[in-house]
N, C-alpha and C positions, 0 to 999 in steps of 0.2 A: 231260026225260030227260038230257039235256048236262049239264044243271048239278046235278043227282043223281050224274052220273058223274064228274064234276069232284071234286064234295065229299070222296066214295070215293077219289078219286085221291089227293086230298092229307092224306086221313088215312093214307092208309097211307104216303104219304111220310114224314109229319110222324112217327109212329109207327118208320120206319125211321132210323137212325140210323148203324146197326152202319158201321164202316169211315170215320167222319167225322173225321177230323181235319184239325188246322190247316196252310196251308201254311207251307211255310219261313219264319220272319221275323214270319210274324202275333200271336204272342204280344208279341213285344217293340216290335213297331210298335205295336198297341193299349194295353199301358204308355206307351209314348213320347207316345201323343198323347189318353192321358188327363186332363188337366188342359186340352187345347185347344178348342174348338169342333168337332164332329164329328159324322157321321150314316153312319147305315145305310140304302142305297137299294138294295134286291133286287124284282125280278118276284114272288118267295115273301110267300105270306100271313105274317102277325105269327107265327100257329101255328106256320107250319115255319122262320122265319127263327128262333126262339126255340130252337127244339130244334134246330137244326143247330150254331149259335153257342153255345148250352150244350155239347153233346154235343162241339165243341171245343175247351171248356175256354174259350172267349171271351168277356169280356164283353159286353153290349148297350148299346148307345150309347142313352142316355136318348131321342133325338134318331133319328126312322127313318121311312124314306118306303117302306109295304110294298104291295103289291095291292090289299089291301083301298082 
């Protein structure tokens, strides 16, 4: 049952988006260190780290250590 509610939980995260944007600076920091060696390391499944990072207009670091 946990992990039935878990699933539900982060669909509807992943699914939520509205109000995401980037903070101060993160645009131009992720240009700046595009051509560097770099990773994405969140507690968020691929799912929701995908659509958060979209939805603020950010690229996805090829390179990412997610939940799963």
């Amino acid at each position: 049952e946990n992990y039935a509610d878990n699933r539900v939980m982060l669909a509807e995260e992943t699914a939520d988006v509205e109000g995401v944007v980037p903070i101060g600076g993160a645009p131009a920091f992720m240009a700046a260190i595009a051509e560097l060696p770099h990773a994405l390391v969140t507690s968020a499944d691929t799912a929701l780290a995908t659509a958060r990072m979209g939805a603020a207009a950010l690229p996805m670091p090829a390179v990412r250590v997610t939940a799963e």
